[in-house]
C-alpha positions as CSV (number, residue, x, y, z in Angstrom):
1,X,96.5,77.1,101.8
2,X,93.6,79.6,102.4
3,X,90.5,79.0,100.7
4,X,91.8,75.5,98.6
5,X,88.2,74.4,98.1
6,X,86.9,78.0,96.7
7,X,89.7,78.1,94.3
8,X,89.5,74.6,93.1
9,X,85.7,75.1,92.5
10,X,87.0,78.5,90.5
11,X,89.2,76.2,88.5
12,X,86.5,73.8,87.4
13,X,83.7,76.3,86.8
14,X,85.9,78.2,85.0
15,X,87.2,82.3,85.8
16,X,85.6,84.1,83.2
17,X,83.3,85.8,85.8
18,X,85.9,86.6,88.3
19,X,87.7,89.3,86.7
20,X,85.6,92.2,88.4
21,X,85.4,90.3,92.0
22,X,86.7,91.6,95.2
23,X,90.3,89.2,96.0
24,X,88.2,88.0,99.4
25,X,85.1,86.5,97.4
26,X,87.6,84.3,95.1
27,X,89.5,82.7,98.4
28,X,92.5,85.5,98.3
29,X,92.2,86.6,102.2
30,X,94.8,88.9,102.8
31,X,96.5,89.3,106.8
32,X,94.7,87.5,109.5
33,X,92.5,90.1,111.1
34,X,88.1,90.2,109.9
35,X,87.4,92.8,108.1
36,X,84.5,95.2,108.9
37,X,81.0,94.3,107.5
38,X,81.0,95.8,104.3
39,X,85.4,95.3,104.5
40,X,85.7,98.8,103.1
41,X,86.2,102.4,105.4
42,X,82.3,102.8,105.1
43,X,82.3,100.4,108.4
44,X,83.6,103.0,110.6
45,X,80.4,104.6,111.9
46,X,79.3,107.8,109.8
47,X,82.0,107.7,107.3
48,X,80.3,108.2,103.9
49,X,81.9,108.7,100.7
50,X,80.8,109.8,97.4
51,X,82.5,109.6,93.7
52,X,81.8,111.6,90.4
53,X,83.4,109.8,87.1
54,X,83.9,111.7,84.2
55,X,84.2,109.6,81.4
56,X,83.5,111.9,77.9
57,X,84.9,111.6,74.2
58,X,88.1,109.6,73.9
59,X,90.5,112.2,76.3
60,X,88.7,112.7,79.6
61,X,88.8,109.9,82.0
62,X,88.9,111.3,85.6
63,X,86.9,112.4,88.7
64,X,86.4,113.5,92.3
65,X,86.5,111.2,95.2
66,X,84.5,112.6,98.5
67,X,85.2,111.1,101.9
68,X,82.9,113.0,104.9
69,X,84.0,112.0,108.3
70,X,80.1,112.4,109.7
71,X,77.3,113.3,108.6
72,X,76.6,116.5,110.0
73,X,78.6,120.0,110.3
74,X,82.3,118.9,110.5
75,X,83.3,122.6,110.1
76,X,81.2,123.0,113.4
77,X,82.0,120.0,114.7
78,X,85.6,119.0,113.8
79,X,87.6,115.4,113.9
80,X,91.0,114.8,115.7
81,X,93.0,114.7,112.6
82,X,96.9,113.9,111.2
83,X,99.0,113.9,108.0
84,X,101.5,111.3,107.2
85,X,103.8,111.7,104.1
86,X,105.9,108.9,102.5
87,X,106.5,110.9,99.7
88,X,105.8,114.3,98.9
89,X,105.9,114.8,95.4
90,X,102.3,115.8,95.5
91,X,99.3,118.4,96.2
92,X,97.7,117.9,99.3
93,X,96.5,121.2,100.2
94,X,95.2,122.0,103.5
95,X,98.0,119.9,105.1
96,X,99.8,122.2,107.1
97,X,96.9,123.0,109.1
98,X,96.0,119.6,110.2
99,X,99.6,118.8,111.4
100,X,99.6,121.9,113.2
101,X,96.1,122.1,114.9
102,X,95.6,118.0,114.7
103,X,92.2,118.4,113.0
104,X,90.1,118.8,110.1
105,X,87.0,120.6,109.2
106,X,86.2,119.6,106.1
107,X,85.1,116.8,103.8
108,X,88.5,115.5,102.0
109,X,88.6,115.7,98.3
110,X,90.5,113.6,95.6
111,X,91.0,114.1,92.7
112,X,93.5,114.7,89.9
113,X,96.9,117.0,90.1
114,X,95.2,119.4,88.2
115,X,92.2,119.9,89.4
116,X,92.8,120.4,93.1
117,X,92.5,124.1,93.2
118,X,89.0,123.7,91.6
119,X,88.1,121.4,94.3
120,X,89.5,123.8,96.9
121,X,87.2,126.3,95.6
122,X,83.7,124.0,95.8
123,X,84.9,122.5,99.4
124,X,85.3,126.7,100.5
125,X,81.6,127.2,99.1
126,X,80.1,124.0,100.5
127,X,80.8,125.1,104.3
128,X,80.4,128.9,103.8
129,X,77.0,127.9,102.6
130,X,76.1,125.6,105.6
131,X,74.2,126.5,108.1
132,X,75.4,127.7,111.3
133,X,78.4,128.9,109.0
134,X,77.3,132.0,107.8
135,X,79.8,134.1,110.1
136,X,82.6,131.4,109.0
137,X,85.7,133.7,107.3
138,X,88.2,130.6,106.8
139,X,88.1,127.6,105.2
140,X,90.7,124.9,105.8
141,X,89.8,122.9,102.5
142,X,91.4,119.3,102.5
143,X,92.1,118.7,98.8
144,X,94.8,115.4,97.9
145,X,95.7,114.3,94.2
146,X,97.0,111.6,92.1
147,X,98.1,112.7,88.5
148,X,96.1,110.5,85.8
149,X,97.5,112.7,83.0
150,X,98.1,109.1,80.8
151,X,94.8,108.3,80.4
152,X,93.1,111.8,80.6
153,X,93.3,114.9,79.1
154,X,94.8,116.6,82.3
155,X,95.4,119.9,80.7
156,X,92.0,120.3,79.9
157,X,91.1,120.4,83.9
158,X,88.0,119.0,83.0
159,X,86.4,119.0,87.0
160,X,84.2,121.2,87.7
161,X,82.8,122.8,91.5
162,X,79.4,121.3,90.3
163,X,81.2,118.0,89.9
164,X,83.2,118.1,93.2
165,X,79.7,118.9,95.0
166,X,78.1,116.3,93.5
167,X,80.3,113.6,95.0
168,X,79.9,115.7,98.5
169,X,76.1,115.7,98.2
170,X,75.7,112.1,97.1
171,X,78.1,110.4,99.4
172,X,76.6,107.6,101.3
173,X,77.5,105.3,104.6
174,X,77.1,101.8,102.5
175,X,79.1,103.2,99.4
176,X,81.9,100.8,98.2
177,X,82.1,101.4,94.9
178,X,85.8,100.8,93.5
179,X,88.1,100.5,90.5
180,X,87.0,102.9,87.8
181,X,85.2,105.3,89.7
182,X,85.8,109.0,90.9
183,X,89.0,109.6,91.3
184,X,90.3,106.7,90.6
185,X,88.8,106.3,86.9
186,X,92.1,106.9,85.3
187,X,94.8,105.6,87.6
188,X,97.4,103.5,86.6
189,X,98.8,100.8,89.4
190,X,101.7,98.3,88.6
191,X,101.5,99.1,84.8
192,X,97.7,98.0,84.9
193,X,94.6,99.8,85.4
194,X,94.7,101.3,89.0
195,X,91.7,102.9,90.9
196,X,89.8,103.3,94.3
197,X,90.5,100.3,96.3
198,X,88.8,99.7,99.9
199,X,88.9,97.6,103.1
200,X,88.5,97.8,106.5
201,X,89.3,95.4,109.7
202,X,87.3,95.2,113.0
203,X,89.3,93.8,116.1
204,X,87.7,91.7,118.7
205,X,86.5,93.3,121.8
206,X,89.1,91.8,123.6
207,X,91.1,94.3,122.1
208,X,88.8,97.3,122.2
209,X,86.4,96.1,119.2
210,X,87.4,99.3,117.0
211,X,87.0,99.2,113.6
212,X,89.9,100.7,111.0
213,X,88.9,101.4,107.4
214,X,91.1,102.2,104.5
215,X,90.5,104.3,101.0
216,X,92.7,104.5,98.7
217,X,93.6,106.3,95.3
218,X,96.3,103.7,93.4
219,X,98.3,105.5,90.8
220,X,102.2,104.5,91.2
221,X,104.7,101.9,90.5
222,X,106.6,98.7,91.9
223,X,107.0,95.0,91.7
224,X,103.5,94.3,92.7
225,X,103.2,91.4,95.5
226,X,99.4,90.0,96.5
227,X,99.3,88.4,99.5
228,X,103.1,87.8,99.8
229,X,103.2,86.2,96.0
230,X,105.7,87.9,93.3
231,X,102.7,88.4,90.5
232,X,104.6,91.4,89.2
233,X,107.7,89.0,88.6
234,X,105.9,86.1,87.8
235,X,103.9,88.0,85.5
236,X,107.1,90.0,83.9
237,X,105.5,93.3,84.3
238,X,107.2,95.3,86.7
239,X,109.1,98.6,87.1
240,X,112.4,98.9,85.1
241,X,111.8,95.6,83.0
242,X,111.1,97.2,80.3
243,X,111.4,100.6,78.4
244,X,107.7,100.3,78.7
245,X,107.5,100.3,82.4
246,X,110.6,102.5,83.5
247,X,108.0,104.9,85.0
248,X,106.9,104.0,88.2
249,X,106.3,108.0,88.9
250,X,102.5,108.8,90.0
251,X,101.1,108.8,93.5
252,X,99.2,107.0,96.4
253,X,96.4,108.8,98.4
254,X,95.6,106.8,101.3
255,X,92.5,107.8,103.9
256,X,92.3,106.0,107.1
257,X,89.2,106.3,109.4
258,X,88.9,105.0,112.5
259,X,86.2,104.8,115.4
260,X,89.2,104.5,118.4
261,X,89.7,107.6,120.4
262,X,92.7,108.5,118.9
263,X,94.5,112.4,119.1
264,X,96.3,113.6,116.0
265,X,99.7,111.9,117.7
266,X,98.9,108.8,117.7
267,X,96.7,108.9,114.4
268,X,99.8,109.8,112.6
269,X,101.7,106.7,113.7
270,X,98.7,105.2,112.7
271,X,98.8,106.8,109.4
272,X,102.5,105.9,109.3
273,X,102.1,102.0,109.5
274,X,99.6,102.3,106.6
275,X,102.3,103.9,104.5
276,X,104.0,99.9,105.4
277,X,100.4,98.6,103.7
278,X,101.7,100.2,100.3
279,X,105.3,98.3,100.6
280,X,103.4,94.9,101.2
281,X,101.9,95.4,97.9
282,X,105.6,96.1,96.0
283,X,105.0,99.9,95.9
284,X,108.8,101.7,96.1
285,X,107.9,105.5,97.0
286,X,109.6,106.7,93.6
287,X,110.9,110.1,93.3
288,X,108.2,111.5,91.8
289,X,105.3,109.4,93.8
290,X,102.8,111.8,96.2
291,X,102.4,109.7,98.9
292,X,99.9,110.6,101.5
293,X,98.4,109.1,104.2
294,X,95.6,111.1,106.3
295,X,93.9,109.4,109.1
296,X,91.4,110.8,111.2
297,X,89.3,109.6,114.4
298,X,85.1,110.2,114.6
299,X,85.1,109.0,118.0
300,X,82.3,111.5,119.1
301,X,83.9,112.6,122.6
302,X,87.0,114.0,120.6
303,X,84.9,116.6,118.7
304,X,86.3,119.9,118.8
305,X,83.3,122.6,118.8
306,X,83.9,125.2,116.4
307,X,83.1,127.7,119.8
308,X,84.6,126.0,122.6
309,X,83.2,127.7,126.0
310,X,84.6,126.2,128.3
311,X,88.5,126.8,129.3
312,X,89.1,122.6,129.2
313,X,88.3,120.0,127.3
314,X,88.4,116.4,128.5
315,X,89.0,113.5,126.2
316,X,89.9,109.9,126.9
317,X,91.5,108.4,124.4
318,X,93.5,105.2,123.8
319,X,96.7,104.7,125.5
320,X,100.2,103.8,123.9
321,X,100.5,100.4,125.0
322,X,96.7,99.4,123.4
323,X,97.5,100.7,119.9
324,X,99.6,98.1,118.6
325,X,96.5,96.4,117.3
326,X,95.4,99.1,115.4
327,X,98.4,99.4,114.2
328,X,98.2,96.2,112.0
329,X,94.8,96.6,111.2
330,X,95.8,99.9,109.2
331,X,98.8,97.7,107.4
332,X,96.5,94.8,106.4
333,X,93.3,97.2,105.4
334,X,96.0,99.2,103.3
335,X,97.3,96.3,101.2
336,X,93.7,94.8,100.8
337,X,92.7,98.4,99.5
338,X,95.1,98.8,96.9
339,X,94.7,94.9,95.5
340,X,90.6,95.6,95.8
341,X,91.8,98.6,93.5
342,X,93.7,96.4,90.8
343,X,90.7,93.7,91.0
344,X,87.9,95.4,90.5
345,X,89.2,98.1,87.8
346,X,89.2,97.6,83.8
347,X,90.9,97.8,80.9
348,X,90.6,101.7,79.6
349,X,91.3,103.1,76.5
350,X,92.0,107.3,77.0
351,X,93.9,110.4,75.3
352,X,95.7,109.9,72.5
353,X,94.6,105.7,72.2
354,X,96.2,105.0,74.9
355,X,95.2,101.7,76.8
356,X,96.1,100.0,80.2
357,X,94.9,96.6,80.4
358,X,93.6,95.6,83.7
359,X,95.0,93.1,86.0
360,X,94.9,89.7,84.1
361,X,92.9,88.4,87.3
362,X,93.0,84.4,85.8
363,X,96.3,84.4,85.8
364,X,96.9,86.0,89.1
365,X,94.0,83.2,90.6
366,X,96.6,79.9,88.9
367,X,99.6,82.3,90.6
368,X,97.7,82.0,94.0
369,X,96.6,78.1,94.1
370,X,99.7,77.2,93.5
Protein backbone atom coordinates (compact mmCIF):
# COMPACT_ATOMS: atom_id res chain seq x y z
CA UNK A 1 0.00 0.00 0.00
CA UNK A 2 1.14 3.62 -0.71
CA UNK A 3 2.92 5.34 1.88
CA UNK A 4 2.77 2.17 4.71
CA UNK A 5 5.73 3.70 6.65
CA UNK A 6 4.28 7.45 6.80
CA UNK A 7 1.01 6.18 8.01
CA UNK A 8 2.32 3.83 10.55
CA UNK A 9 4.63 6.62 11.94
CA UNK A 10 1.09 8.78 11.95
CA UNK A 11 -0.36 5.95 14.02
CA UNK A 12 2.31 5.99 16.67
CA UNK A 13 2.91 9.74 16.91
CA UNK A 14 -0.52 10.18 17.17
CA UNK A 15 -3.13 12.31 14.36
CA UNK A 16 -4.04 15.10 16.45
CA UNK A 17 -1.98 17.41 14.08
CA UNK A 18 -3.14 15.99 10.90
CA UNK A 19 -6.51 17.25 10.61
CA UNK A 20 -5.58 20.51 8.64
CA UNK A 21 -2.87 18.65 6.31
CA UNK A 22 -3.02 18.25 2.62
CA UNK A 23 -4.09 14.08 1.92
CA UNK A 24 -0.38 13.94 -0.02
CA UNK A 25 1.75 14.98 3.23
CA UNK A 26 -0.05 12.11 5.36
CA UNK A 27 0.87 9.17 2.68
CA UNK A 28 -2.78 9.51 0.76
CA UNK A 29 -1.32 9.87 -2.94
CA UNK A 30 -4.11 10.00 -5.18
CA UNK A 31 -3.65 8.59 -9.29
CA UNK A 32 -0.26 7.87 -10.45
CA UNK A 33 0.85 11.01 -12.22
CA UNK A 34 3.53 13.97 -10.04
CA UNK A 35 1.89 16.62 -9.36
CA UNK A 36 3.22 20.24 -10.21
CA UNK A 37 5.61 21.85 -7.61
CA UNK A 38 3.37 23.54 -5.40
CA UNK A 39 0.47 20.44 -6.61
CA UNK A 40 -2.16 23.16 -7.00
CA UNK A 41 -3.21 25.24 -10.56
CA UNK A 42 -0.75 28.02 -9.33
CA UNK A 43 2.03 25.62 -11.22
CA UNK A 44 0.82 26.48 -14.53
CA UNK A 45 2.93 29.44 -15.49
CA UNK A 46 1.23 32.91 -14.64
CA UNK A 47 -1.89 31.58 -13.23
CA UNK A 48 -2.43 33.63 -9.99
CA UNK A 49 -5.33 33.43 -7.84
CA UNK A 50 -6.64 35.58 -5.10
CA UNK A 51 -9.41 34.96 -2.26
CA UNK A 52 -11.50 37.45 0.00
CA UNK A 53 -13.29 35.61 3.22
CA UNK A 54 -15.96 37.25 4.81
CA UNK A 55 -16.45 35.85 8.02
CA UNK A 56 -18.67 38.67 10.29
CA UNK A 57 -21.28 38.17 13.22
CA UNK A 58 -22.78 34.73 13.47
CA UNK A 59 -24.65 34.82 9.67
CA UNK A 60 -22.08 35.84 7.05
CA UNK A 61 -19.64 33.19 6.09
CA UNK A 62 -18.78 33.66 2.35
CA UNK A 63 -16.43 35.25 -0.20
CA UNK A 64 -14.91 35.81 -3.68
CA UNK A 65 -12.49 33.50 -5.28
CA UNK A 66 -10.17 35.25 -8.21
CA UNK A 67 -8.34 33.10 -10.74
CA UNK A 68 -6.28 35.55 -13.45
CA UNK A 69 -4.98 33.51 -16.38
CA UNK A 70 -1.66 36.03 -16.67
CA UNK A 71 -0.53 38.63 -15.30
CA UNK A 72 -0.97 41.33 -17.62
CA UNK A 73 -4.02 42.68 -19.82
CA UNK A 74 -6.17 39.50 -20.56
CA UNK A 75 -8.89 41.83 -22.03
CA UNK A 76 -5.95 42.87 -24.49
CA UNK A 77 -4.51 39.88 -24.61
CA UNK A 78 -7.13 37.03 -24.40
CA UNK A 79 -6.72 32.96 -23.62
CA UNK A 80 -8.09 30.21 -25.85
CA UNK A 81 -10.96 29.31 -23.68
CA UNK A 82 -14.11 26.55 -23.17
CA UNK A 83 -17.10 25.72 -20.99
CA UNK A 84 -18.02 22.34 -19.92
CA UNK A 85 -21.36 21.77 -18.05
CA UNK A 86 -22.33 18.56 -16.08
CA UNK A 87 -25.04 20.15 -14.65
CA UNK A 88 -26.52 23.38 -15.10
CA UNK A 89 -28.50 24.20 -12.35
CA UNK A 90 -26.27 27.23 -11.78
CA UNK A 91 -25.04 30.91 -12.65
CA UNK A 92 -22.13 31.07 -14.68
CA UNK A 93 -22.51 34.19 -16.50
CA UNK A 94 -20.37 35.08 -19.28
CA UNK A 95 -20.66 31.50 -20.66
CA UNK A 96 -22.24 31.78 -23.76
CA UNK A 97 -19.60 33.89 -25.07
CA UNK A 98 -16.70 31.68 -24.37
CA UNK A 99 -18.42 28.61 -26.09
CA UNK A 100 -19.07 30.69 -28.93
CA UNK A 101 -15.83 32.71 -29.49
CA UNK A 102 -13.53 29.99 -27.54
CA UNK A 103 -12.02 32.60 -25.30
CA UNK A 104 -12.01 34.66 -22.41
CA UNK A 105 -11.01 38.09 -21.47
CA UNK A 106 -11.40 38.31 -18.15
CA UNK A 107 -10.23 37.29 -14.72
CA UNK A 108 -13.00 34.43 -13.51
CA UNK A 109 -14.87 35.11 -10.37
CA UNK A 110 -16.43 32.80 -7.76
CA UNK A 111 -18.41 33.37 -5.53
CA UNK A 112 -21.89 32.70 -4.09
CA UNK A 113 -25.33 32.31 -6.10
CA UNK A 114 -26.22 35.54 -4.88
CA UNK A 115 -23.66 37.62 -5.32
CA UNK A 116 -22.63 37.00 -8.88
CA UNK A 117 -24.23 40.05 -10.41
CA UNK A 118 -22.16 42.17 -7.94
CA UNK A 119 -19.10 40.45 -9.10
CA UNK A 120 -20.12 41.06 -12.71
CA UNK A 121 -20.32 44.60 -12.03
CA UNK A 122 -16.50 44.96 -10.20
CA UNK A 123 -14.97 42.52 -13.08
CA UNK A 124 -16.83 45.23 -15.89
CA UNK A 125 -14.98 48.15 -13.81
CA UNK A 126 -11.62 46.43 -13.36
CA UNK A 127 -10.95 46.22 -17.32
CA UNK A 128 -12.72 49.47 -18.26
CA UNK A 129 -10.31 51.02 -15.89
CA UNK A 130 -7.12 49.24 -17.35
CA UNK A 131 -5.05 50.80 -19.31
CA UNK A 132 -5.07 50.40 -22.96
CA UNK A 133 -8.88 49.92 -22.27
CA UNK A 134 -10.20 53.16 -22.19
CA UNK A 135 -11.99 52.80 -25.72
CA UNK A 136 -13.27 49.19 -24.44
CA UNK A 137 -17.43 49.30 -24.72
CA UNK A 138 -17.96 45.52 -23.70
CA UNK A 139 -17.20 43.47 -21.11
CA UNK A 140 -17.46 39.70 -21.23
CA UNK A 141 -17.31 39.27 -17.25
CA UNK A 142 -16.77 35.53 -16.28
CA UNK A 143 -18.66 35.15 -13.06
CA UNK A 144 -19.40 31.15 -11.65
CA UNK A 145 -21.23 30.34 -8.25
CA UNK A 146 -21.91 27.76 -5.67
CA UNK A 147 -24.93 28.58 -3.30
CA UNK A 148 -23.59 28.54 0.57
CA UNK A 149 -27.01 29.75 1.70
CA UNK A 150 -26.73 27.06 4.91
CA UNK A 151 -24.13 28.52 6.49
CA UNK A 152 -24.44 32.24 5.34
CA UNK A 153 -26.79 34.71 5.32
CA UNK A 154 -27.30 34.60 1.47
CA UNK A 155 -30.06 37.03 1.33
CA UNK A 156 -28.17 39.51 2.81
CA UNK A 157 -25.68 39.50 -0.48
CA UNK A 158 -23.14 40.58 1.77
CA UNK A 159 -20.12 40.85 -1.24
CA UNK A 160 -19.22 43.80 -2.22
CA UNK A 161 -17.26 45.31 -5.72
CA UNK A 162 -14.52 46.37 -3.17
CA UNK A 163 -14.46 42.83 -2.03
CA UNK A 164 -14.41 41.14 -5.39
CA UNK A 165 -11.38 43.64 -6.39
CA UNK A 166 -9.63 42.87 -3.60
CA UNK A 167 -9.18 39.14 -4.40
CA UNK A 168 -8.39 40.51 -8.16
CA UNK A 169 -5.67 42.90 -6.87
CA UNK A 170 -4.14 40.56 -4.29
CA UNK A 171 -3.99 37.33 -6.32
CA UNK A 172 -0.63 35.81 -6.46
CA UNK A 173 1.34 32.97 -8.63
CA UNK A 174 2.43 30.88 -5.20
CA UNK A 175 -1.24 31.20 -3.64
CA UNK A 176 -2.60 27.86 -2.38
CA UNK A 177 -4.58 28.68 0.19
CA UNK A 178 -7.66 26.19 0.54
CA UNK A 179 -10.60 25.00 2.65
CA UNK A 180 -12.19 27.97 4.44
CA UNK A 181 -11.22 30.61 2.29
CA UNK A 182 -12.86 32.88 -0.49
CA UNK A 183 -15.40 31.32 -2.00
CA UNK A 184 -15.23 28.39 -0.53
CA UNK A 185 -15.65 29.59 3.29
CA UNK A 186 -19.14 28.30 3.46
CA UNK A 187 -19.40 25.26 1.34
CA UNK A 188 -20.71 22.18 2.26
CA UNK A 189 -19.15 18.80 0.56
CA UNK A 190 -20.36 15.26 1.50
CA UNK A 191 -22.44 16.55 4.55
CA UNK A 192 -19.04 18.05 5.91
CA UNK A 193 -17.33 21.28 5.60
CA UNK A 194 -16.52 21.78 1.85
CA UNK A 195 -14.20 24.53 0.35
CA UNK A 196 -11.50 25.49 -2.24
CA UNK A 197 -9.55 22.41 -2.96
CA UNK A 198 -6.40 22.46 -5.37
CA UNK A 199 -3.93 20.29 -7.33
CA UNK A 200 -2.13 20.04 -10.30
CA UNK A 201 -0.06 17.23 -12.30
CA UNK A 202 3.02 17.81 -14.52
CA UNK A 203 3.73 15.02 -17.24
CA UNK A 204 7.08 13.92 -18.23
CA UNK A 205 8.65 15.35 -21.21
CA UNK A 206 8.32 12.30 -22.93
CA UNK A 207 4.95 13.26 -23.18
CA UNK A 208 5.12 17.00 -23.82
CA UNK A 209 6.15 18.05 -20.04
CA UNK A 210 2.84 20.26 -19.72
CA UNK A 211 1.57 20.98 -16.56
CA UNK A 212 -2.51 20.68 -15.77
CA UNK A 213 -3.76 22.48 -12.60
CA UNK A 214 -7.14 22.24 -11.08
CA UNK A 215 -9.35 24.76 -8.62
CA UNK A 216 -12.11 23.96 -7.37
CA UNK A 217 -15.22 25.29 -5.37
CA UNK A 218 -16.83 21.96 -3.41
CA UNK A 219 -20.49 22.53 -2.42
CA UNK A 220 -22.63 19.30 -3.48
CA UNK A 221 -23.55 15.85 -2.48
CA UNK A 222 -22.69 11.95 -2.97
CA UNK A 223 -21.22 8.94 -1.37
CA UNK A 224 -17.84 10.34 -1.01
CA UNK A 225 -14.90 7.89 -2.15
CA UNK A 226 -10.94 9.00 -1.38
CA UNK A 227 -8.71 7.37 -3.35
CA UNK A 228 -11.06 4.49 -4.37
CA UNK A 229 -12.06 3.84 -0.52
CA UNK A 230 -16.01 4.00 0.51
CA UNK A 231 -15.33 6.66 3.58
CA UNK A 232 -18.86 7.98 2.98
CA UNK A 233 -20.24 4.39 3.57
CA UNK A 234 -17.83 3.38 5.93
CA UNK A 235 -18.41 6.44 7.71
CA UNK A 236 -22.44 6.23 7.41
CA UNK A 237 -22.72 9.78 6.25
CA UNK A 238 -23.79 9.83 2.80
CA UNK A 239 -26.70 11.06 0.63
CA UNK A 240 -30.20 9.66 1.30
CA UNK A 241 -29.03 7.82 4.65
CA UNK A 242 -30.60 9.91 6.54
CA UNK A 243 -33.37 12.64 6.77
CA UNK A 244 -30.39 14.68 7.66
CA UNK A 245 -28.47 14.16 4.49
CA UNK A 246 -31.33 13.78 1.74
CA UNK A 247 -29.93 16.99 0.20
CA UNK A 248 -27.21 16.50 -1.88
CA UNK A 249 -28.43 19.77 -3.96
CA UNK A 250 -25.48 22.57 -4.18
CA UNK A 251 -22.85 22.89 -6.91
CA UNK A 252 -19.20 22.21 -8.10
CA UNK A 253 -17.16 25.04 -9.83
CA UNK A 254 -14.19 23.45 -11.35
CA UNK A 255 -11.21 25.74 -13.15
CA UNK A 256 -8.72 23.94 -15.14
CA UNK A 257 -5.52 25.75 -16.48
CA UNK A 258 -3.18 24.40 -18.50
CA UNK A 259 0.20 25.43 -20.22
CA UNK A 260 -0.50 22.87 -23.51
CA UNK A 261 -1.37 24.66 -26.69
CA UNK A 262 -4.77 23.74 -26.62
CA UNK A 263 -7.98 25.59 -28.84
CA UNK A 264 -11.30 25.90 -27.15
CA UNK A 265 -12.12 22.26 -28.84
CA UNK A 266 -10.08 20.33 -27.38
CA UNK A 267 -9.96 22.34 -23.93
CA UNK A 268 -13.57 21.42 -23.55
CA UNK A 269 -12.87 17.62 -23.80
CA UNK A 270 -10.46 18.53 -21.49
CA UNK A 271 -12.78 20.19 -19.31
CA UNK A 272 -15.11 17.21 -19.89
CA UNK A 273 -12.75 14.43 -18.34
CA UNK A 274 -12.49 16.75 -15.24
CA UNK A 275 -16.22 16.56 -14.79
CA UNK A 276 -15.04 12.29 -14.46
CA UNK A 277 -12.61 13.80 -11.47
CA UNK A 278 -15.94 14.81 -9.53
CA UNK A 279 -17.47 11.08 -10.02
CA UNK A 280 -14.15 9.50 -8.60
CA UNK A 281 -14.78 11.38 -5.52
CA UNK A 282 -18.70 9.94 -5.14
CA UNK A 283 -20.28 13.25 -6.45
CA UNK A 284 -23.82 12.27 -8.41
CA UNK A 285 -24.59 15.55 -10.51
CA UNK A 286 -28.00 16.00 -8.47
CA UNK A 287 -30.77 17.83 -9.97
CA UNK A 288 -30.22 20.85 -8.45
CA UNK A 289 -26.14 20.71 -8.53
CA UNK A 290 -24.34 23.77 -10.92
CA UNK A 291 -21.71 21.90 -12.26
CA UNK A 292 -19.16 23.74 -14.30
CA UNK A 293 -16.06 23.08 -15.64
CA UNK A 294 -13.99 25.96 -17.47
CA UNK A 295 -10.66 25.26 -18.70
CA UNK A 296 -8.52 27.56 -20.45
CA UNK A 297 -4.88 27.43 -22.21
CA UNK A 298 -1.97 30.45 -21.44
CA UNK A 299 0.17 28.98 -23.83
CA UNK A 300 1.53 32.47 -25.10
CA UNK A 301 1.40 31.72 -29.00
CA UNK A 302 -2.48 31.23 -28.64
CA UNK A 303 -3.08 34.83 -27.52
CA UNK A 304 -5.75 36.49 -29.36
CA UNK A 305 -4.81 40.40 -29.59
CA UNK A 306 -7.67 42.45 -28.70
CA UNK A 307 -6.81 44.31 -32.46
CA UNK A 308 -5.74 41.57 -34.65
CA UNK A 309 -3.99 43.27 -37.89
CA UNK A 310 -3.20 40.81 -39.65
CA UNK A 311 -5.91 38.71 -41.87
CA UNK A 312 -4.29 35.16 -40.27
CA UNK A 313 -3.32 33.90 -37.31
CA UNK A 314 -1.04 30.97 -36.91
CA UNK A 315 -1.12 28.69 -33.90
CA UNK A 316 0.32 25.29 -33.30
CA UNK A 317 -1.33 23.50 -31.02
CA UNK A 318 -1.42 19.86 -29.73
CA UNK A 319 -2.76 17.29 -31.84
CA UNK A 320 -5.67 14.68 -31.14
CA UNK A 321 -3.73 11.72 -30.75
CA UNK A 322 -1.11 13.53 -27.95
CA UNK A 323 -3.96 14.55 -25.64
CA UNK A 324 -4.82 11.55 -24.00
CA UNK A 325 -2.29 12.35 -21.29
CA UNK A 326 -3.76 15.37 -20.45
CA UNK A 327 -6.66 13.93 -20.31
CA UNK A 328 -5.88 11.98 -17.06
CA UNK A 329 -3.98 14.53 -15.60
CA UNK A 330 -7.28 16.78 -15.45
CA UNK A 331 -9.27 13.48 -13.86
CA UNK A 332 -6.60 12.90 -11.13
CA UNK A 333 -5.89 16.84 -10.41
CA UNK A 334 -9.78 17.03 -10.14
CA UNK A 335 -10.31 14.40 -7.51
CA UNK A 336 -7.08 15.52 -5.50
CA UNK A 337 -8.77 19.14 -5.61
CA UNK A 338 -11.92 18.32 -4.13
CA UNK A 339 -10.31 15.79 -1.24
CA UNK A 340 -7.58 18.84 -0.62
CA UNK A 341 -11.00 20.85 -0.14
CA UNK A 342 -12.59 18.34 2.58
CA UNK A 343 -8.93 18.09 4.23
CA UNK A 344 -7.92 21.20 4.83
CA UNK A 345 -11.50 22.96 5.73
CA UNK A 346 -13.08 23.18 9.36
CA UNK A 347 -15.77 22.81 11.37
CA UNK A 348 -18.08 26.15 10.97
CA UNK A 349 -20.72 27.34 12.93
CA UNK A 350 -23.05 30.04 10.63
CA UNK A 351 -26.78 31.52 10.31
CA UNK A 352 -29.14 30.44 12.48
CA UNK A 353 -26.35 27.95 14.73
CA UNK A 354 -25.97 26.02 12.17
CA UNK A 355 -22.69 23.77 12.16
CA UNK A 356 -21.00 21.31 9.62
CA UNK A 357 -18.32 19.42 11.18
CA UNK A 358 -15.31 18.93 9.08
CA UNK A 359 -14.08 15.80 7.72
CA UNK A 360 -13.28 13.54 10.73
CA UNK A 361 -9.65 13.21 9.07
CA UNK A 362 -8.38 10.37 11.95
CA UNK A 363 -10.87 8.28 11.01
CA UNK A 364 -10.58 8.64 7.36
CA UNK A 365 -6.40 8.05 8.00
CA UNK A 366 -7.42 4.23 10.09
CA UNK A 367 -10.05 3.88 6.81
CA UNK A 368 -6.88 4.26 4.47
CA UNK A 369 -4.12 1.94 6.30
CA UNK A 370 -6.24 -0.60 6.30
Amino acid sequence: MKNTFLFSLLFIFGLSAAAQQRPRDLGIEIGVMAPGKLNAITDVSGVKVGHTTLIKGDSVRTGVTAILPHGGNIFQQKVPAAVYVGNGFGKLAGSTQIKELGNLETPIILTNTLSVPTAMNAVISYVLNQKKNEAVRSVNAVVGETNDGYLNDIRGRHVTEQDVLLAIESASENNIEEGNIGAGTGTIAFGYKGGIGTSSRKLPESLGGYTVGVLVQSNFGGVLQIDGVQVGEALGKFSFNDELLNNVDGSCMIVVATDAPLDSRNLERLAKRAFLGIAKTGGIASNGSGDYIIAFSTAENLRIPYRIKTNNLKQEIVPNDRISPLFMAAIEATEEAIINSLFMAETMTGQDGRTIEQLPVEKVLEMMKG
